[in-house]
ZATORMAR-743707 format. One record per residue: residue number from 1; residue in three letters; x, y, z of N, C-alpha, C, O, CB in turn. Coordinates in nm, 2 decimals. Glycine has a CB too. Example, Ala and Ser with C-alpha at 12.3 -4.5 7.8 and 13.67 -1.06 7.14 Angstrom:
BEGIN
1, ALA, 1.32, -0.57, 0.78, 1.23, -0.45, 0.78, 1.32, -0.33, 0.78, 1.42, -0.33, 0.85, 1.13, -0.45, 0.90
2, SER, 1.28, -0.22, 0.71, 1.37, -0.11, 0.71, 1.29, 0.00, 0.79, 1.34, 0.11, 0.80, 1.41, -0.06, 0.57
REM end
This chain:
BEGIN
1, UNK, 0.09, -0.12, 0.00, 0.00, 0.00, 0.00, 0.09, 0.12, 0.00, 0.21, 0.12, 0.04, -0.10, 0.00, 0.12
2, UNK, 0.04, 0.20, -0.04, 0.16, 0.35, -0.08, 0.09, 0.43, 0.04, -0.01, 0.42, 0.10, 0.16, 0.44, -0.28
3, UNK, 0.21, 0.54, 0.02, 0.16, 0.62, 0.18, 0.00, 0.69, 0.14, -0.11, 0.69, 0.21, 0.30, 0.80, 0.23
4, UNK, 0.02, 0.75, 0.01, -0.14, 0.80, -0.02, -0.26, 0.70, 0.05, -0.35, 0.73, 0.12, -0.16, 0.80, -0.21
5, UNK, -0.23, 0.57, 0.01, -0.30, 0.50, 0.07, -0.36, 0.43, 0.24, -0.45, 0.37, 0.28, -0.27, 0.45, 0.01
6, UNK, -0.23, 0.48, 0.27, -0.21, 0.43, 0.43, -0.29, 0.59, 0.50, -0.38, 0.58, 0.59, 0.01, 0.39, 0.49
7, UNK, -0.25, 0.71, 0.46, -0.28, 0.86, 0.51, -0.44, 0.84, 0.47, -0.49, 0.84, 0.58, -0.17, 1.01, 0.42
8, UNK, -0.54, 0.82, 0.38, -0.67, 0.78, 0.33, -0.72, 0.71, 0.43, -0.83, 0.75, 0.48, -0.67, 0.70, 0.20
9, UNK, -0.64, 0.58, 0.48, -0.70, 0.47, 0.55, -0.75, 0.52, 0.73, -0.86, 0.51, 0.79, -0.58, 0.34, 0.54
10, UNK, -0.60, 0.57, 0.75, -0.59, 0.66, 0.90, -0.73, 0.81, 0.90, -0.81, 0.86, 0.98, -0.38, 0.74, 0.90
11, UNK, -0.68, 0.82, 0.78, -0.82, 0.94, 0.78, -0.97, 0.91, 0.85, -1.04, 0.97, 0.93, -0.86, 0.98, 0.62
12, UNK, -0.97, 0.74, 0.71, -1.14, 0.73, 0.72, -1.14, 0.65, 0.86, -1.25, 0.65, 0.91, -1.23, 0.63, 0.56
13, UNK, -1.08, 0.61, 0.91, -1.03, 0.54, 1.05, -1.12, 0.64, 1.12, -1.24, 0.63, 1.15, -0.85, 0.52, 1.10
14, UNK, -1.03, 0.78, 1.14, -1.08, 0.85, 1.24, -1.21, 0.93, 1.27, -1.27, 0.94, 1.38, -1.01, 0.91, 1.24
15, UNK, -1.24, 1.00, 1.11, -1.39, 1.01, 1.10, -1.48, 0.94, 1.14, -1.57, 0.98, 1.21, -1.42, 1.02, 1.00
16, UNK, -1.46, 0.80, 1.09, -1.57, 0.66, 1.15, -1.53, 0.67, 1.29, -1.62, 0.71, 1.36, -1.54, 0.47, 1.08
17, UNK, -1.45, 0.65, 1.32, -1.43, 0.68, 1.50, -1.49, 0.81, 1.58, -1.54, 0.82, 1.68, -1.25, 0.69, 1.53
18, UNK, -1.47, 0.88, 1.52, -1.50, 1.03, 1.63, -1.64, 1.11, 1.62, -1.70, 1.17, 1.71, -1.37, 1.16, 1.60
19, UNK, -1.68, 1.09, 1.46, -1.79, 1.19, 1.42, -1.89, 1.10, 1.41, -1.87, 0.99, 1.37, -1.78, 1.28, 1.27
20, UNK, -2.00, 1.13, 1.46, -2.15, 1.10, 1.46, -2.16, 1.11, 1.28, -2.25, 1.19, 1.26, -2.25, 1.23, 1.56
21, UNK, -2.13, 1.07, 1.19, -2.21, 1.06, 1.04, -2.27, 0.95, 0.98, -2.34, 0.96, 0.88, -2.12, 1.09, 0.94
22, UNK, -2.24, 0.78, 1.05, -2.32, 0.70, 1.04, -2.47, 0.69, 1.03, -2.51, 0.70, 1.14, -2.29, 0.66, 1.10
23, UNK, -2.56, 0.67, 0.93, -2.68, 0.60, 0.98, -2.75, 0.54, 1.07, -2.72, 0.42, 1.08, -2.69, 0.56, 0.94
24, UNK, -2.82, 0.58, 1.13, -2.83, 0.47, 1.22, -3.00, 0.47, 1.25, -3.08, 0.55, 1.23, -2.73, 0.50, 1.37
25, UNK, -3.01, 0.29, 1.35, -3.15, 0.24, 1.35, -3.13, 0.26, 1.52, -3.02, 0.25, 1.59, -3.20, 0.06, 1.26
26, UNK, -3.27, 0.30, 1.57, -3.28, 0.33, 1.68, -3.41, 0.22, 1.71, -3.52, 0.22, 1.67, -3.29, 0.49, 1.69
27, UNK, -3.32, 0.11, 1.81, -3.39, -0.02, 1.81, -3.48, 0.02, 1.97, -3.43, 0.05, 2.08, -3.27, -0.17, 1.81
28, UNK, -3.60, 0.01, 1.94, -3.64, 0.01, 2.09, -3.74, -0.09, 2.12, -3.84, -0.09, 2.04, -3.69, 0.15, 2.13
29, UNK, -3.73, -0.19, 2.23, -3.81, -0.34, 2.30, -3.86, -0.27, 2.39, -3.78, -0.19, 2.43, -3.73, -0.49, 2.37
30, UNK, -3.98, -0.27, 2.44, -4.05, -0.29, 2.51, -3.99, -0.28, 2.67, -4.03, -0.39, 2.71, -4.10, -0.40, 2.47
31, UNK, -3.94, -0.24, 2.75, -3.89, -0.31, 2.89, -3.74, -0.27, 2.87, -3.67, -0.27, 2.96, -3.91, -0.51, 2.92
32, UNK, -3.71, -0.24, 2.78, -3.51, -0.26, 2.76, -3.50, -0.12, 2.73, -3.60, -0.07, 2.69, -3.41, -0.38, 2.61
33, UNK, -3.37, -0.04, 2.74, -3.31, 0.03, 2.71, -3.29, 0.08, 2.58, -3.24, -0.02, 2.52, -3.24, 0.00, 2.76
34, UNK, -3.31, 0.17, 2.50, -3.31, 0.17, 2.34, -3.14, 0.13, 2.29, -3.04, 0.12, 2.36, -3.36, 0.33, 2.27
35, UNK, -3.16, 0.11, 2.15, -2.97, 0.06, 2.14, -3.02, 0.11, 2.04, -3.13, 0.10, 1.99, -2.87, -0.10, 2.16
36, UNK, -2.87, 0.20, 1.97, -2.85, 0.26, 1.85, -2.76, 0.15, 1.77, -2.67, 0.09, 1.83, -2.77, 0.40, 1.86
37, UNK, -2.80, 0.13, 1.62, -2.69, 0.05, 1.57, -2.70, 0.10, 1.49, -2.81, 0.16, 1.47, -2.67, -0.07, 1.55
38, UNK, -2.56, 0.12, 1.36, -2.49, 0.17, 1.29, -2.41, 0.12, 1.17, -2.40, 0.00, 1.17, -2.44, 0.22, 1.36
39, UNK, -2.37, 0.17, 1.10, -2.26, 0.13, 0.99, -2.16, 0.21, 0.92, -2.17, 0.30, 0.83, -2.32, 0.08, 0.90
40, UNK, -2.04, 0.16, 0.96, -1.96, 0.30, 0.94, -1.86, 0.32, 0.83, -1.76, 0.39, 0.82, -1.88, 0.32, 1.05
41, UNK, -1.92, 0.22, 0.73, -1.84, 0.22, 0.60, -1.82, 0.31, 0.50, -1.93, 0.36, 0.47, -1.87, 0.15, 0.54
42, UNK, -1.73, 0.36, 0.43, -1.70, 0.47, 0.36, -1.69, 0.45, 0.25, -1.62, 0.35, 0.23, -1.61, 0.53, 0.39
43, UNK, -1.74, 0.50, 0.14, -1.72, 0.51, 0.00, -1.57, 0.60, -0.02, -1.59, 0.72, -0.02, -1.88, 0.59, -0.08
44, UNK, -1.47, 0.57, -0.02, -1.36, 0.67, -0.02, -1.41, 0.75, 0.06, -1.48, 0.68, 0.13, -1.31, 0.73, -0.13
45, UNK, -1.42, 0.88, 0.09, -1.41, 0.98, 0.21, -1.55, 1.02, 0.25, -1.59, 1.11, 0.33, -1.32, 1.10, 0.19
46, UNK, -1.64, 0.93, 0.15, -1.75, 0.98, 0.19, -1.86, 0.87, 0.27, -1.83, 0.76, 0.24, -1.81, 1.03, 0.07
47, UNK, -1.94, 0.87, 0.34, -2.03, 0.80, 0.39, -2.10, 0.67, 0.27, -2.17, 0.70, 0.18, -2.14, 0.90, 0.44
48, UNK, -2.07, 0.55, 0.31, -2.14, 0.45, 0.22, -2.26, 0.45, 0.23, -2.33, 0.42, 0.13, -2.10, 0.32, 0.24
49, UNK, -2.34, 0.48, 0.34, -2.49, 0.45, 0.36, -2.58, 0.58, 0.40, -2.56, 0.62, 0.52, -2.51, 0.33, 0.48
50, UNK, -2.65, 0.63, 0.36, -2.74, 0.76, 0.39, -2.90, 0.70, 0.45, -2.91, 0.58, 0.48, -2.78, 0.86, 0.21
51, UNK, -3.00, 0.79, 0.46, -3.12, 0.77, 0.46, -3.18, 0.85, 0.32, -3.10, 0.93, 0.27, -3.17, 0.82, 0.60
52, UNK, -3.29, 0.83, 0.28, -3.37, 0.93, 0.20, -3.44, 1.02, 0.26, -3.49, 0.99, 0.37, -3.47, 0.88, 0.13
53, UNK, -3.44, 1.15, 0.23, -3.57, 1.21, 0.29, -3.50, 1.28, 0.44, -3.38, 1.29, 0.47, -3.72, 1.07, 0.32
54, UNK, -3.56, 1.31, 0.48, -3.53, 1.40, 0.61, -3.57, 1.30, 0.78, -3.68, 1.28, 0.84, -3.65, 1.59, 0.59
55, UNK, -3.45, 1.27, 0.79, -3.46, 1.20, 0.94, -3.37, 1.25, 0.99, -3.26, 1.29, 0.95, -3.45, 1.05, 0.96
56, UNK, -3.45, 1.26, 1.16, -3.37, 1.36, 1.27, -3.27, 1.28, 1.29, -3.28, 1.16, 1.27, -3.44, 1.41, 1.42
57, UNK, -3.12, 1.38, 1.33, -3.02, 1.35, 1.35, -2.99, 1.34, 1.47, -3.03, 1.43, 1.54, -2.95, 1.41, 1.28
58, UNK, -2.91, 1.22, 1.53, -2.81, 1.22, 1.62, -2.68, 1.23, 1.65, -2.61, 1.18, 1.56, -2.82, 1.15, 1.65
59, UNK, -2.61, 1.30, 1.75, -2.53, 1.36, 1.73, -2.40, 1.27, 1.81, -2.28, 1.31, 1.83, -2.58, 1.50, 1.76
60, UNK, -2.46, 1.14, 1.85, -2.39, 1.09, 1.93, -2.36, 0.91, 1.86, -2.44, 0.84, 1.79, -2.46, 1.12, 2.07
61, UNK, -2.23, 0.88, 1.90, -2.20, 0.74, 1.80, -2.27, 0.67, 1.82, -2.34, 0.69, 1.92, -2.09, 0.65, 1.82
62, UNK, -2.31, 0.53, 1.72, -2.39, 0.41, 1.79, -2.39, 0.34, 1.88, -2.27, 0.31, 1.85, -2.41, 0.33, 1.75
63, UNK, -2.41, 0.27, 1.98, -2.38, 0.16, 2.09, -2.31, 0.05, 1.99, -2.19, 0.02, 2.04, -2.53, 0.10, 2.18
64, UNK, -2.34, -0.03, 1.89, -2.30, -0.10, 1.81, -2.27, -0.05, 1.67, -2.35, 0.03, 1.63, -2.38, -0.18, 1.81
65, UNK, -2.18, -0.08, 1.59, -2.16, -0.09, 1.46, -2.15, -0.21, 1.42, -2.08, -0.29, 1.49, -2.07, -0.03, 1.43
66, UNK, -2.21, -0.25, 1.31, -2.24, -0.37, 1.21, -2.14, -0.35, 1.07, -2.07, -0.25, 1.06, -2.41, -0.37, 1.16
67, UNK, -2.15, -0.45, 0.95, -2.06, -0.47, 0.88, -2.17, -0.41, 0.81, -2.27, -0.36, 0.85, -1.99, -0.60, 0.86
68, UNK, -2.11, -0.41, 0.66, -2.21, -0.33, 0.58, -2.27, -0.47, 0.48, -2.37, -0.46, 0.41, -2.13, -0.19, 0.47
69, UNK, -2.22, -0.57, 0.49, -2.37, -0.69, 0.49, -2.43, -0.68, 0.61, -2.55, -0.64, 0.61, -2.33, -0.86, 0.47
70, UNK, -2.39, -0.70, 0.73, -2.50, -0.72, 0.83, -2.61, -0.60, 0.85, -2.71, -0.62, 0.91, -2.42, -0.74, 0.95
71, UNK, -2.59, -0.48, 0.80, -2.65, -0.33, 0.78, -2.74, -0.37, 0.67, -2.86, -0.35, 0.68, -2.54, -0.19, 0.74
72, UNK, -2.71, -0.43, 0.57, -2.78, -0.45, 0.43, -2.94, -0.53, 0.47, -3.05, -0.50, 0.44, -2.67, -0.57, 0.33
73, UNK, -2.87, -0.64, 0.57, -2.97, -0.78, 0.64, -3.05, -0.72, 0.69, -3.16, -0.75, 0.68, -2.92, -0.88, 0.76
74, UNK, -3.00, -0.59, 0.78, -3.11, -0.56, 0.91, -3.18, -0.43, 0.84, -3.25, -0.37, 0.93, -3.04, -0.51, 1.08
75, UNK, -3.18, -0.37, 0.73, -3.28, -0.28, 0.67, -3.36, -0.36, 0.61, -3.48, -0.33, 0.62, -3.23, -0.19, 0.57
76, UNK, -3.32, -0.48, 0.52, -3.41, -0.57, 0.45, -3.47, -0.67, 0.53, -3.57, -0.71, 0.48, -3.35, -0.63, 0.34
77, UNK, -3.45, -0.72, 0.63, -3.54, -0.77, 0.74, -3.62, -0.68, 0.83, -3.72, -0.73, 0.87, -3.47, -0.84, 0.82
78, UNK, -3.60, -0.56, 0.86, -3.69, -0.48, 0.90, -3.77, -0.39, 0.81, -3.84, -0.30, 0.86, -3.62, -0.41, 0.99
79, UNK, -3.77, -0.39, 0.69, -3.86, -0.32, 0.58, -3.78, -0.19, 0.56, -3.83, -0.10, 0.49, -4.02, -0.28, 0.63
80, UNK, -3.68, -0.18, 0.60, -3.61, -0.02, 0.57, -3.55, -0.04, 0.40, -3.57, 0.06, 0.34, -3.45, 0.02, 0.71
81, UNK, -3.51, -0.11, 0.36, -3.44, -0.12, 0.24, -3.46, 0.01, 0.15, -3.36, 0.07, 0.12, -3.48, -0.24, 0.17
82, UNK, -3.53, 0.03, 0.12, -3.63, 0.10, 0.08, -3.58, 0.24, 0.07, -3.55, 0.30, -0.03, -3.74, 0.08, 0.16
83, UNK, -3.59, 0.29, 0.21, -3.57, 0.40, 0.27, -3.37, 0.48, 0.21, -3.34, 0.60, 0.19, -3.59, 0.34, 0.44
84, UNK, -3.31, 0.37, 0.20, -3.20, 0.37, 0.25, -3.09, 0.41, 0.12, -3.12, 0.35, 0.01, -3.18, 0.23, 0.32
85, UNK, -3.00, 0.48, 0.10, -2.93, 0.51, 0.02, -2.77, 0.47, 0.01, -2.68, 0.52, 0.08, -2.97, 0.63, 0.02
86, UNK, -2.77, 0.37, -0.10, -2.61, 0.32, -0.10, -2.51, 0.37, -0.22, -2.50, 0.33, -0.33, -2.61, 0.14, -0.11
87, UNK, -2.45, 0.47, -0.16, -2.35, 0.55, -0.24, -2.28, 0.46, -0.38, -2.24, 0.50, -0.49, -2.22, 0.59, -0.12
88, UNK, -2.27, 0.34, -0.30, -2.19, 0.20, -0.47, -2.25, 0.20, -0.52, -2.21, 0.21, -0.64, -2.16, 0.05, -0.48
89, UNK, -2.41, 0.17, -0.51, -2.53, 0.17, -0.69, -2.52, 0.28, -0.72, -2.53, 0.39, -0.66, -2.73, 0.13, -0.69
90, UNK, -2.50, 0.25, -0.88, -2.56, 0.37, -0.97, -2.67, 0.40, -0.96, -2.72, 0.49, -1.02, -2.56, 0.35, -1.10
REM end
């Protein structure tokens, strides 16, 4: 990997680490505590996964982050698919 590539990697590292820009599903049971889950994959420097349309923002990280198949699973098992905007399709 060349330094361009290693300085890119450390970058998107830190953004996914520090900034609230993930997507995220705000799971709430009955009796339990709500849990935020998330996905923090990057299209090069930009966010791989959006919402459509206007949904309130949180400003704080997820409790969990998922892979971006396991993110894929849990929009399309919960009906969100739909909703959801993936920066890789044309």
């Amino acid at each position: 990997m060349n330094l361009e590539g290693v300085a890119e990697n450390i970058e998107v590292n830190a953004v996914s680490q520090y900034l609230a820009t993930t997507p995220l599903m705000d799971m709430r049971v009955p009796g339990l505590h709500p849990v935020t889950i998330g996905c923090r994959d990057f299209s090069g420097r930009k966010q791989r996964f959006s919402w459509h349309g206007k949904v309130p923002v949180l400003h704080d990280p997820p409790a969990y982050a998922v892979s971006s198949a396991d993110w894929l699973t849990l929009t399309q098992k919960l009906g969100l698919a739909r909703h959801l905007e993936d920066r890789t399709k044309g």
